[in-house]
VODO-170653 format. One record per residue (C-alpha): residue in three letters; y, z, x; residue number from 0. Coordinates in Angstrom, 3 decimals. Example, Ala and Ser with C-alpha at 12.3 -4.5 7.8 and 13.67 -1.06 7.14 Angstrom:
<r->Ala c2->-4.500 c3->7.800 c1->12.300 k->0>;
<r->Ser c2->-1.060 c3->7.140 c1->13.670 k->1>;
//
This chain:
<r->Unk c2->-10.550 c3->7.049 c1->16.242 k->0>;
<r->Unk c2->-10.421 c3->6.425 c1->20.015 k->1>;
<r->Unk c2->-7.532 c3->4.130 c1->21.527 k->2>;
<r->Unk c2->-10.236 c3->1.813 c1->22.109 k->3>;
<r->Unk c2->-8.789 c3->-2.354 c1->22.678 k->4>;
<r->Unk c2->-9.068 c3->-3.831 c1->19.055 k->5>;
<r->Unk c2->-11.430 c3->-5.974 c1->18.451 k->6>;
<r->Unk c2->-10.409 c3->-9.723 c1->19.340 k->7>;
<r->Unk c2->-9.282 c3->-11.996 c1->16.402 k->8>;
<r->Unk c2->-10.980 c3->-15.632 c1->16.416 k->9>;
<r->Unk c2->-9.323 c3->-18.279 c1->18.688 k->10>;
<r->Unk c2->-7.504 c3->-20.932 c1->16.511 k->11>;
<r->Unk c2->-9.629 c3->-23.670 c1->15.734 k->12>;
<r->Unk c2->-12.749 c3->-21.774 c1->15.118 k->13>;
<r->Unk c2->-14.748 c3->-22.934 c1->12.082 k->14>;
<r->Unk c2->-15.883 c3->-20.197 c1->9.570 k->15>;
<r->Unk c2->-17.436 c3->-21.704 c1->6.606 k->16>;
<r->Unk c2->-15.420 c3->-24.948 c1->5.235 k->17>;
<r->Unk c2->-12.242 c3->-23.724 c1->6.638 k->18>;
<r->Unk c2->-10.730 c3->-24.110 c1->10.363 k->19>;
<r->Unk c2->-8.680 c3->-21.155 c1->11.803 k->20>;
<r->Unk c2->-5.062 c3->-21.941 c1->12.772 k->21>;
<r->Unk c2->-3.917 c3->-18.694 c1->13.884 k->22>;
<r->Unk c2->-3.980 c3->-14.647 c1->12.809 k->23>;
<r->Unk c2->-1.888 c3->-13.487 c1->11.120 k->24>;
<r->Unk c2->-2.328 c3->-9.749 c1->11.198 k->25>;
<r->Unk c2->-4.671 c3->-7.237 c1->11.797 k->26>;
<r->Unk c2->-4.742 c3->-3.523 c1->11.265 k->27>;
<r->Unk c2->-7.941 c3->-0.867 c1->11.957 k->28>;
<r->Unk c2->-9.779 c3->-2.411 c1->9.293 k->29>;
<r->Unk c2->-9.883 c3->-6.302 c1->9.648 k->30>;
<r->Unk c2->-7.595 c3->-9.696 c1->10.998 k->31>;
<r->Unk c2->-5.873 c3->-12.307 c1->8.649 k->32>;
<r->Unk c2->-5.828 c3->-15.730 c1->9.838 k->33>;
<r->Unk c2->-3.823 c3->-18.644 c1->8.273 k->34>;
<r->Unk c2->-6.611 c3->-21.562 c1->7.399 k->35>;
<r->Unk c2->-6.853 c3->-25.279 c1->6.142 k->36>;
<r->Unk c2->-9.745 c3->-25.903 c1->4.313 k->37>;
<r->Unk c2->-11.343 c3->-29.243 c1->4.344 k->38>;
<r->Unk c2->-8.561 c3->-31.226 c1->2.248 k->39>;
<r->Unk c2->-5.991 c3->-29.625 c1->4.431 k->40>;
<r->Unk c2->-4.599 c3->-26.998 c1->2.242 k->41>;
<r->Unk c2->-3.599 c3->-23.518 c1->3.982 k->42>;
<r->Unk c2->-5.467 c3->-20.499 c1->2.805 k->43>;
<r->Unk c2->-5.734 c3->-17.141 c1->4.016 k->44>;
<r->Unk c2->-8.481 c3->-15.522 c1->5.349 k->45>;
<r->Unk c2->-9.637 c3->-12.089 c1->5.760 k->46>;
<r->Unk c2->-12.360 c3->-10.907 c1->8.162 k->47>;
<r->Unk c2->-14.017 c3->-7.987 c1->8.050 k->48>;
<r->Unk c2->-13.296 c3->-6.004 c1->11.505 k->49>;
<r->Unk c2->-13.060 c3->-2.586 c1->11.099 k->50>;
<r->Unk c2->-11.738 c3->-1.299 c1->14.914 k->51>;
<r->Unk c2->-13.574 c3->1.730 c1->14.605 k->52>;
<r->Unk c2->-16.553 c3->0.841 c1->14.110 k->53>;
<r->Unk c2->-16.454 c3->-2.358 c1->16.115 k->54>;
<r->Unk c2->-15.628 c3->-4.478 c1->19.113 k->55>;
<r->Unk c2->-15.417 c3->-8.332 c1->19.400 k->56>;
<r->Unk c2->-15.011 c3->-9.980 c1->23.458 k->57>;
<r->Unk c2->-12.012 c3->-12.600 c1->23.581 k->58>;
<r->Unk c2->-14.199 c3->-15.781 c1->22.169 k->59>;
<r->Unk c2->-16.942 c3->-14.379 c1->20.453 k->60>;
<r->Unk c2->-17.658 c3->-14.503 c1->17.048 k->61>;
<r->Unk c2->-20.211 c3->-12.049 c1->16.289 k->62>;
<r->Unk c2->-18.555 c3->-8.253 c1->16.195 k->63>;
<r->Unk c2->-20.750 c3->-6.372 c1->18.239 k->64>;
<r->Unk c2->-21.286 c3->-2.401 c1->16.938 k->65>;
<r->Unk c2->-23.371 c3->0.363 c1->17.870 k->66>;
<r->Unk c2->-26.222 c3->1.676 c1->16.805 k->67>;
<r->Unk c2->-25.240 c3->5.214 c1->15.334 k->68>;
<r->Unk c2->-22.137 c3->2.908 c1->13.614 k->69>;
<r->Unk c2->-24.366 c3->0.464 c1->12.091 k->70>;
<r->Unk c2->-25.223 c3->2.070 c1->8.785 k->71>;
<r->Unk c2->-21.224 c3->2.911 c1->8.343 k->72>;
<r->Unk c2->-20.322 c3->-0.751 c1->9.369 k->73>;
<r->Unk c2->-22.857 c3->-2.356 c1->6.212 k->74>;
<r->Unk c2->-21.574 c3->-0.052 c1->3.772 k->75>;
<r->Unk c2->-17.638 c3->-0.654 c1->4.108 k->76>;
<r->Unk c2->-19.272 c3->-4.597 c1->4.470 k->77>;
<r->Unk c2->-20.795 c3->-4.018 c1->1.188 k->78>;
<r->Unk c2->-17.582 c3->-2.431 c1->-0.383 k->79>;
<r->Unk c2->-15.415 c3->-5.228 c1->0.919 k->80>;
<r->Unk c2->-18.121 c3->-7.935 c1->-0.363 k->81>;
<r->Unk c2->-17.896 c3->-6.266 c1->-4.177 k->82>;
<r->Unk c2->-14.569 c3->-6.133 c1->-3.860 k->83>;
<r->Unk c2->-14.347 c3->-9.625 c1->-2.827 k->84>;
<r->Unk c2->-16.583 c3->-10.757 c1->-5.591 k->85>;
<r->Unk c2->-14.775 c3->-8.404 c1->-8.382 k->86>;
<r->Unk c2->-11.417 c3->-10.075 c1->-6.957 k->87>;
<r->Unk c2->-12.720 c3->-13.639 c1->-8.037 k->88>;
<r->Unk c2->-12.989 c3->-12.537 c1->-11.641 k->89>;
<r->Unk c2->-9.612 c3->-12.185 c1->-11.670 k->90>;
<r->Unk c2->-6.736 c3->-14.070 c1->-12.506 k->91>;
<r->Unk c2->-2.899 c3->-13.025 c1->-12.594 k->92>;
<r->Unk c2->-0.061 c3->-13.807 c1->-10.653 k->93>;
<r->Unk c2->0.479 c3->-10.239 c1->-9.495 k->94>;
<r->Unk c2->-3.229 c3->-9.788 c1->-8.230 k->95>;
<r->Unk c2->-3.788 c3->-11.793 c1->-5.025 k->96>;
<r->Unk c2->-5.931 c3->-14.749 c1->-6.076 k->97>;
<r->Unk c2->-9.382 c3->-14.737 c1->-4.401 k->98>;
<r->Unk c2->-10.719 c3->-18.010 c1->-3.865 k->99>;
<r->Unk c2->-14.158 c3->-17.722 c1->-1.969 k->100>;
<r->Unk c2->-16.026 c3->-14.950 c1->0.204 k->101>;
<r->Unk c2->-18.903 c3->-15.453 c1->2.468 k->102>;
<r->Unk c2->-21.095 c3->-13.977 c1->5.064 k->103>;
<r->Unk c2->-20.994 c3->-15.560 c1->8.156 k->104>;
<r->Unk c2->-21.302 c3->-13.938 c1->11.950 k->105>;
<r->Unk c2->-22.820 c3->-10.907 c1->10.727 k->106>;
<r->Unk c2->-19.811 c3->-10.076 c1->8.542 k->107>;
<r->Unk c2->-17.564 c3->-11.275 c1->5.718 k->108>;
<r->Unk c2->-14.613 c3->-13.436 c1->4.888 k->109>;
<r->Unk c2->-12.468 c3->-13.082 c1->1.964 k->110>;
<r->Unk c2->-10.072 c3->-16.756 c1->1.517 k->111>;
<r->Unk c2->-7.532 c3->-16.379 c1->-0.634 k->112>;
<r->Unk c2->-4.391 c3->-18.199 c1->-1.480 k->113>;
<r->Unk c2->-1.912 c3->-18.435 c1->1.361 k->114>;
<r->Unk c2->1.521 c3->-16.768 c1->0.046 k->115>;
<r->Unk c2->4.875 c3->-17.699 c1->1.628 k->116>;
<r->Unk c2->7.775 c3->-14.844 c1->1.247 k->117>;
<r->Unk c2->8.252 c3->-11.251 c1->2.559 k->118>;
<r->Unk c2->6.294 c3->-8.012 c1->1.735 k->119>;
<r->Unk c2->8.914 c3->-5.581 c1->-0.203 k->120>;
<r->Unk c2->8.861 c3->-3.546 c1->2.879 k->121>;
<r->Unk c2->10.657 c3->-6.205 c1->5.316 k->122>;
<r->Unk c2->13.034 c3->-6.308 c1->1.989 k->123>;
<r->Unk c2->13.623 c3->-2.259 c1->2.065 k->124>;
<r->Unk c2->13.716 c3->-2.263 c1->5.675 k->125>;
<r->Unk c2->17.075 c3->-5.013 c1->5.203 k->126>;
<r->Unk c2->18.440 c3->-3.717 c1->3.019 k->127>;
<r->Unk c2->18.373 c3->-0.232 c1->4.490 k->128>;
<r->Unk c2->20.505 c3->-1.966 c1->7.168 k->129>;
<r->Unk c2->23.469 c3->-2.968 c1->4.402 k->130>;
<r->Unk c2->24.087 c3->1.075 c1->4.434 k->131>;
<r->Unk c2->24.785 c3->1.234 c1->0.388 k->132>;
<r->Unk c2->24.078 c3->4.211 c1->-1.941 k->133>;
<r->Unk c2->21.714 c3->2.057 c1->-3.514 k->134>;
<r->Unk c2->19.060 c3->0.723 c1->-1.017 k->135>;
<r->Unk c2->17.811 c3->-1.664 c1->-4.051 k->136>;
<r->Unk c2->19.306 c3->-2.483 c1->-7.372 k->137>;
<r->Unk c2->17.804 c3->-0.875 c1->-10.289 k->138>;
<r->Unk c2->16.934 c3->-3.767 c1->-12.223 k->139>;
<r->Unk c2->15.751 c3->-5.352 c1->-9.207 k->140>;
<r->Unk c2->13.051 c3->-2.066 c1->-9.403 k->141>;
<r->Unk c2->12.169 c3->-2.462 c1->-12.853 k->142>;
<r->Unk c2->11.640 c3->-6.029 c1->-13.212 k->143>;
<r->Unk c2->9.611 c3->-5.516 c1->-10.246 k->144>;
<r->Unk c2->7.679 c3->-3.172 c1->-10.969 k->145>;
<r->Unk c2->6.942 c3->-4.155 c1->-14.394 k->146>;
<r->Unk c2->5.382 c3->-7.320 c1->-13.144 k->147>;
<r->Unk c2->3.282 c3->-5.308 c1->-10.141 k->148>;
<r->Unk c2->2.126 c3->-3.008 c1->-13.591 k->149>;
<r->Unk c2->1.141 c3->-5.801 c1->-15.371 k->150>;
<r->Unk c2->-0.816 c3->-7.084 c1->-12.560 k->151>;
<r->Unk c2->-2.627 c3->-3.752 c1->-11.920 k->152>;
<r->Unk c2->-3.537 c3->-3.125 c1->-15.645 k->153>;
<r->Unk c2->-5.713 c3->-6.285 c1->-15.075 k->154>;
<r->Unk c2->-7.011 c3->-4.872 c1->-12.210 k->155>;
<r->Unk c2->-7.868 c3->-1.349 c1->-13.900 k->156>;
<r->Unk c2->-9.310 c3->-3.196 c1->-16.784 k->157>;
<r->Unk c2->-11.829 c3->-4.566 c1->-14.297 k->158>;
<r->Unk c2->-12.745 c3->-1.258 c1->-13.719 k->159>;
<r->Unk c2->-11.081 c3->-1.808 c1->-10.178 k->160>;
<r->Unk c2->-8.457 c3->0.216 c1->-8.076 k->161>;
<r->Unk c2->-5.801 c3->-0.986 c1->-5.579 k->162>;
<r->Unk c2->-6.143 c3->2.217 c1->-3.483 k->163>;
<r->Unk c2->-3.752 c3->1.176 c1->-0.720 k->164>;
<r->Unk c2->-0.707 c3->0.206 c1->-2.753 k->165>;
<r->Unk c2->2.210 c3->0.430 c1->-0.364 k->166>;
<r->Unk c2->5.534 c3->-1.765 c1->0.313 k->167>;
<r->Unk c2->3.859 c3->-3.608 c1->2.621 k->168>;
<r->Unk c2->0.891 c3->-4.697 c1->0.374 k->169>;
<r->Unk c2->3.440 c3->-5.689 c1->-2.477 k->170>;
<r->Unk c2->4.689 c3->-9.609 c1->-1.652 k->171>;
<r->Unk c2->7.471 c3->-11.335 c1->-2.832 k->172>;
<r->Unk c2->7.045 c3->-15.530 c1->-3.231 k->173>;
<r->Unk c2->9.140 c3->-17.665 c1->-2.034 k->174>;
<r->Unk c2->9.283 c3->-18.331 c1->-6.081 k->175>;
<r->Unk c2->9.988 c3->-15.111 c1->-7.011 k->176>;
<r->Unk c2->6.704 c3->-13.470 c1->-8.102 k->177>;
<r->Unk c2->5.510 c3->-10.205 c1->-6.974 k->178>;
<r->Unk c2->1.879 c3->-9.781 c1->-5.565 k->179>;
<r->Unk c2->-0.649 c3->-6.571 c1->-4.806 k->180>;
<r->Unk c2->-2.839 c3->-7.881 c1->-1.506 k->181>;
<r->Unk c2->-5.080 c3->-6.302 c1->0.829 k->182>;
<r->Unk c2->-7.285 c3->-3.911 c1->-1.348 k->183>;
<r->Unk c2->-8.635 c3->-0.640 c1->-0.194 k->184>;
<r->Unk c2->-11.779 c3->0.030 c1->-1.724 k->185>;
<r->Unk c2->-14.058 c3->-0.639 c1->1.231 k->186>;
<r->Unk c2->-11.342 c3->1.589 c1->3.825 k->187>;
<r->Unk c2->-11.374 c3->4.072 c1->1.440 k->188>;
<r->Unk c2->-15.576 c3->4.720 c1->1.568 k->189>;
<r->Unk c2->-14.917 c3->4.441 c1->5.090 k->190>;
<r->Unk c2->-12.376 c3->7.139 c1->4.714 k->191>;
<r->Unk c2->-14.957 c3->9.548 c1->2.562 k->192>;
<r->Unk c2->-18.046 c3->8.713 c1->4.599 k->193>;
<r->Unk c2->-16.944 c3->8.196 c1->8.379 k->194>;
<r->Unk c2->-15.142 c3->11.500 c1->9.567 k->195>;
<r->Unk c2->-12.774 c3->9.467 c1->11.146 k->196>;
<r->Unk c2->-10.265 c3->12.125 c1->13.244 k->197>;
<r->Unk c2->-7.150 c3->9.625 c1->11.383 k->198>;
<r->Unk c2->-7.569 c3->8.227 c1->8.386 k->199>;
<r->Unk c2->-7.096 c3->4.761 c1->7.297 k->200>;
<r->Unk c2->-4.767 c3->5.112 c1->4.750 k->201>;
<r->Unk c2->-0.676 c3->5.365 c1->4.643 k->202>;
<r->Unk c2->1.279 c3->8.525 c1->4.887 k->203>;
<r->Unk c2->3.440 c3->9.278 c1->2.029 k->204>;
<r->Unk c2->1.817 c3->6.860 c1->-0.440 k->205>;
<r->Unk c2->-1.554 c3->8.182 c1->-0.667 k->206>;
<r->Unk c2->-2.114 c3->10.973 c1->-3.254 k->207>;
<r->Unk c2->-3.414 c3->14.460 c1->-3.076 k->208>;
<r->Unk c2->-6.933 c3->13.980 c1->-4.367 k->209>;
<r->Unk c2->-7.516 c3->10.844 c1->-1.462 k->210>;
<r->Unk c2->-7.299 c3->13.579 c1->1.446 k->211>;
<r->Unk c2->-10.195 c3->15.554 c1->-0.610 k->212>;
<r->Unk c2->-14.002 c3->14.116 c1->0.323 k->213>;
<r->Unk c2->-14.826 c3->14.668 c1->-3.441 k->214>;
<r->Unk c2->-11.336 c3->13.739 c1->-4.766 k->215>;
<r->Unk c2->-11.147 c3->11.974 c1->-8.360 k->216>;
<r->Unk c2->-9.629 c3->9.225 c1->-8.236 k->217>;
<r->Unk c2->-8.844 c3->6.832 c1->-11.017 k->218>;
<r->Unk c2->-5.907 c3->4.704 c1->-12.567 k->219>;
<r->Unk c2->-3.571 c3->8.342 c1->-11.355 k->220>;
<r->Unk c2->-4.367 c3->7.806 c1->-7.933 k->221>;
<r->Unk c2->-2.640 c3->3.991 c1->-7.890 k->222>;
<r->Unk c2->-0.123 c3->5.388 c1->-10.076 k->223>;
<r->Unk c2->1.353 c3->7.903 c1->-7.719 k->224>;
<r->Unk c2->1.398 c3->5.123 c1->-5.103 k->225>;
<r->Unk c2->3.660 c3->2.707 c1->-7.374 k->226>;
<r->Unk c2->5.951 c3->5.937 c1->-7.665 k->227>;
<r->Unk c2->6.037 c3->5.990 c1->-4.011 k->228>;
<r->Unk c2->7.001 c3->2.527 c1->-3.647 k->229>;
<r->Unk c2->9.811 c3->2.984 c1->-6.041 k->230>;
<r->Unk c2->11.208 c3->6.284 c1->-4.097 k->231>;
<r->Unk c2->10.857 c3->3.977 c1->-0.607 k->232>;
<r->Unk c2->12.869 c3->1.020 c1->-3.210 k->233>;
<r->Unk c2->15.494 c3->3.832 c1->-3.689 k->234>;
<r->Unk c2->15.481 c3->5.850 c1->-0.190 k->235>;
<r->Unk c2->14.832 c3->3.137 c1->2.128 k->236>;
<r->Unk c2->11.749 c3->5.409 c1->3.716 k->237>;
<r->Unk c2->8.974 c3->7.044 c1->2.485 k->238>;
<r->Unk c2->8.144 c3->10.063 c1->0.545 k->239>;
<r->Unk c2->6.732 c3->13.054 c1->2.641 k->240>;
<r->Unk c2->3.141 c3->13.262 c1->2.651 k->241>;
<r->Unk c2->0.763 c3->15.243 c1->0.942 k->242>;
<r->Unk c2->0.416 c3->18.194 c1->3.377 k->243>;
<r->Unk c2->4.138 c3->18.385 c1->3.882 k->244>;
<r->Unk c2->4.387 c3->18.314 c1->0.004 k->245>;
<r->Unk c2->2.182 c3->20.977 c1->-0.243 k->246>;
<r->Unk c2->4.057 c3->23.214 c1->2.301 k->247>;
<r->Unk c2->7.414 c3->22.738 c1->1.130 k->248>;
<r->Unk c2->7.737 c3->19.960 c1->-1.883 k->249>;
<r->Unk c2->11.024 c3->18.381 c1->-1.807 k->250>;
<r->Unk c2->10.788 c3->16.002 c1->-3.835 k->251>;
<r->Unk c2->13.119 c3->17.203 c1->-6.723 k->252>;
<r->Unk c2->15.683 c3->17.775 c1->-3.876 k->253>;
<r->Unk c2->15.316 c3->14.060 c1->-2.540 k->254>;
<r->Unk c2->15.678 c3->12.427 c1->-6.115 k->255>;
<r->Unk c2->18.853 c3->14.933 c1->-7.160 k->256>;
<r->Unk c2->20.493 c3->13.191 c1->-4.506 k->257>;
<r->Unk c2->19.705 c3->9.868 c1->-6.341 k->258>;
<r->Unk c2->21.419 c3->11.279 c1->-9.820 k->259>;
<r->Unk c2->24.453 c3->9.522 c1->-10.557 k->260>;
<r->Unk c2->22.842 c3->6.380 c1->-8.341 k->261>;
<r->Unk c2->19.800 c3->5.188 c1->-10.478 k->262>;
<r->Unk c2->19.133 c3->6.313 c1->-14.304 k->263>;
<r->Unk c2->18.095 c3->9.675 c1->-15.141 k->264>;
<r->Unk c2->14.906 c3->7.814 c1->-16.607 k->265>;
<r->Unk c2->13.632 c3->6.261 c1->-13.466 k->266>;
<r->Unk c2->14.125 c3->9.637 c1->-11.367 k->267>;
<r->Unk c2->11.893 c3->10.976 c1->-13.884 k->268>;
<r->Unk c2->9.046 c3->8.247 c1->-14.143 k->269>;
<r->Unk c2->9.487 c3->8.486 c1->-10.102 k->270>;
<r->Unk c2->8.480 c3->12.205 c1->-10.615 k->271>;
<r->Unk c2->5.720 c3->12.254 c1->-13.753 k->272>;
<r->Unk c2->4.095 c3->9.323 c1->-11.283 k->273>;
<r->Unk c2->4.258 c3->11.669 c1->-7.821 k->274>;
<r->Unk c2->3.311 c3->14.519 c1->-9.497 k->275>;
<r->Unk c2->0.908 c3->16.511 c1->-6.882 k->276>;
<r->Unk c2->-1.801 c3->16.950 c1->-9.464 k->277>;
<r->Unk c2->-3.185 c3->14.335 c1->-10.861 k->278>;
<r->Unk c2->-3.455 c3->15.438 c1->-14.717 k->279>;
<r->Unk c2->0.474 c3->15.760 c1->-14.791 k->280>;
<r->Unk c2->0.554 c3->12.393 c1->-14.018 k->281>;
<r->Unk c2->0.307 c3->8.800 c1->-15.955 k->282>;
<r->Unk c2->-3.369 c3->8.880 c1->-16.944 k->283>;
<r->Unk c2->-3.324 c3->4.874 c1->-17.373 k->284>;
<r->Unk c2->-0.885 c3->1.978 c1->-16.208 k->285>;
<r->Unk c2->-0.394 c3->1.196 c1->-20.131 k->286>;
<r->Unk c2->1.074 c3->4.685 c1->-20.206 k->287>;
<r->Unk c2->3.502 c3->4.261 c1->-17.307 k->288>;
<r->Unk c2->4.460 c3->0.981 c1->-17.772 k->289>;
<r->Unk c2->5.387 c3->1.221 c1->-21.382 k->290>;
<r->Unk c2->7.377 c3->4.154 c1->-20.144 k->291>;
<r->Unk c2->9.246 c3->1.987 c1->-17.719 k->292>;
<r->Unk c2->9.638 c3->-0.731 c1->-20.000 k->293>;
<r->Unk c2->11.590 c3->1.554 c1->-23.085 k->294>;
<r->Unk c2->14.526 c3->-0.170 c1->-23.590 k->295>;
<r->Unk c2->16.645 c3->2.806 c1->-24.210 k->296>;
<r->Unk c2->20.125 c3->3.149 c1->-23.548 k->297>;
<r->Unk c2->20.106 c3->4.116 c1->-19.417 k->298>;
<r->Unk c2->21.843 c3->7.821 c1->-18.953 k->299>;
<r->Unk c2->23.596 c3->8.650 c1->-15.614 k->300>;
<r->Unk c2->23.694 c3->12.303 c1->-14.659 k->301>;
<r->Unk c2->26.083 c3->13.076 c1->-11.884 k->302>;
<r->Unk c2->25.691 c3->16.014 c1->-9.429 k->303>;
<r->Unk c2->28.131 c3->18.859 c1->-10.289 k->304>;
<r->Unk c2->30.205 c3->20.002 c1->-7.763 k->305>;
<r->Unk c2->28.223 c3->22.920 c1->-7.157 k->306>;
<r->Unk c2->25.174 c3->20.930 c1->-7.155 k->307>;
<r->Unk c2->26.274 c3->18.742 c1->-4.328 k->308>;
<r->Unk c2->27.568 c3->22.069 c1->-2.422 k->309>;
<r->Unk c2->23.679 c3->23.267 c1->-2.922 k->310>;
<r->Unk c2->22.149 c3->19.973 c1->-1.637 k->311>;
<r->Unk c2->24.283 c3->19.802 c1->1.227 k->312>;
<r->Unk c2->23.266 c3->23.347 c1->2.706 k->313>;
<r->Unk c2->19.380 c3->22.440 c1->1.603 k->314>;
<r->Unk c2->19.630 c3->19.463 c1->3.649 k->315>;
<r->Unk c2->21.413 c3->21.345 c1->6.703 k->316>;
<r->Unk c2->18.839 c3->23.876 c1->6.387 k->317>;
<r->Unk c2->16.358 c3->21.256 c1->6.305 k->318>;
<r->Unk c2->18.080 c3->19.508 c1->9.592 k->319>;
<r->Unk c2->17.892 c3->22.767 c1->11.145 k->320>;
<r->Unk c2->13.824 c3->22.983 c1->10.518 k->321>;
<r->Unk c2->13.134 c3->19.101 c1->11.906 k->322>;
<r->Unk c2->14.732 c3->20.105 c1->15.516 k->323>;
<r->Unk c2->12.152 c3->23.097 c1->15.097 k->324>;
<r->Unk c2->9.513 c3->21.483 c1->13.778 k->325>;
<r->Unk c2->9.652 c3->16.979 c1->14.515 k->326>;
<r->Unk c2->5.942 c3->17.065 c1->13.049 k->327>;
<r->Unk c2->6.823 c3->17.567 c1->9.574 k->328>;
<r->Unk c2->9.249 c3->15.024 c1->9.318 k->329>;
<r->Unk c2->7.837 c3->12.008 c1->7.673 k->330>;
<r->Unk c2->7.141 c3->8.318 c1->8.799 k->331>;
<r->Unk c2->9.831 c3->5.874 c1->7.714 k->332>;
<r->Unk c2->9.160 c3->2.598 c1->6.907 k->333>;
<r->Unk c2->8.933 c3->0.579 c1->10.079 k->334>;
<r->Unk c2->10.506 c3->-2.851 c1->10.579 k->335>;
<r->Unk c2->7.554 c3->-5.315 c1->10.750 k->336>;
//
């Protein structure tokens, strides 16, 4: 993708359907979120379709403008995100985003949805990162988490959906409590297969293997490694290496041997069956994982031997040594928003 100016949002006050446009609220390469009122004055959410990429949108228009050789690209992630859209509405669960209406309007499509107040669990990591404790968060803050983000995505499966861009920053905590999966990735990820694109559109380090193959499988696996990437980044306070780096040197085991002694033997391993490079060693189905997580077994605590910690403490200076060589292979970590 070229560093090309981003297409501009919609000026506040705009009228798109029955809603009016306060402000945006984000945008990334693949479409702007605006904060709404509908007619009776309620706030929604909305969510254009704008992928950068493929478009470009003047300061005050409201039709995206895209180019010819682009166009056939642009209707068929406009598609995706429409089915999506309309597969969203069928469902209802307070972990799934609800979907309220989607529409076509100025040649593209809007997605409203309800308007959540809180923080995504990545501004949460990213604080509590800053407190500088062994544990970045609690353990039963992870499961109790996670078990209602499973619960939500087993709907979600059912539907014979997938997330496909599960990441900290797509899981939102409520005001109230509740934990959410927004911001679906069905429509980037046929953009991903089908556009070439020189960087892809998904997130380092919680994507799995088979999403940086063109004829990948995916399937209930491929949203399943990306939940045991969340809980590593709910543990570590960053990411896990990506897939190529995992492929040249996995260190995976290292980085949750470190963790021994600090969470339950049991959740390093579900972290591991869930990020397990190929997909068949993994979860086949959220019921599978989640009962998994759920086993309320007695928790066992394995600390490092001596010799152990002697081991991991030359691995990581060894490992040290290689990032001054070598700064690409070092992976992303979880940005402050």
């Amino acid at each position: 993708m070229s560093s090309r100016i981003k297409p501009a949002p919609l000026p506040p006050d705009t009228v798109i359907g029955d809603y009016r446009v306060v402000r945006k609220v984000a945008s990334g390469g693949f479409g702007v979120v605006y904060l709404a009122q509908d007619r009776q004055g309620q706030d929604v959410a909305i969510k254009e379709y704008l992928p950068a990429a493929l478009a470009t949108r003047a300061p005050g228009e409201l039709v995206p403008k895209v180019a010819q050789d682009k166009l056939s690209l642009y209707r068929l992630g406009l598609k995706s995100f429409f089915e999506e859209g309309r597969a969203l509405t069928q469902i209802s669960h307070a972990s799934v985003v609800s979907v309220l209406n989607f529409f076509r309007e100025n040649e593209t499509v809007y997605m409203v949805m309800n308007f959540l107040r809180g923080a995504s669990l990545q501004e949460y990591i990213v604080m509590a990162r800053t407190q500088q404790h062994a544990k970045v968060l609690r353990e039963s803050s992870i499961r109790s988490l996670f078990d209602e983000v499973l619960r939500g995505l087993r709907i979600v499966h059912q539907h014979k959906m997938l997330h496909l861009d599960i990441k900290p920053a797509n899981i939102f905590v409520t005001d109230d409590d509740r934990a959410v999966m927004i911001d679906f990735g069905a429509a980037r990820e046929v953009l991903n297969k089908e556009g070439n694109f020189i960087r892809p559109m998904y997130t380092p380090g919680f994507a799995a293997p088979e999403m940086y193959r063109r004829n990948g499988s995916m399937g209930p696996w491929t949203d399943i490694y990306a939940i045991g990437a969340c809980m590593f980044a709910c543990m570590t306070g960053q990411p896990p290496a990506d897939v190529p780096s995992r492929r040249e040197k996995d260190r995976l085991l290292v980085a949750l041997a470190r963790l021994r002694g600090v969470y339950s033997d049991n959740l390093l391993e579900l972290v591991q069956w869930a990020m397990a490079l190929d997909p068949l060693d993994r979860p086949q189905s959220v019921f599978a994982f989640h009962k998994a997580l759920s086993q309320d077994t007695e928790r066992r605590y394995t600390p490092l031997s001596v010799s152990e910690k002697v081991r991991l403490q030359l691995d990581s200076l060894i490992g040290e040594g290689r990032k001054t060589q070598s700064p690409g292979e070092t992976s992303v970590r979880i940005k402050a928003p």
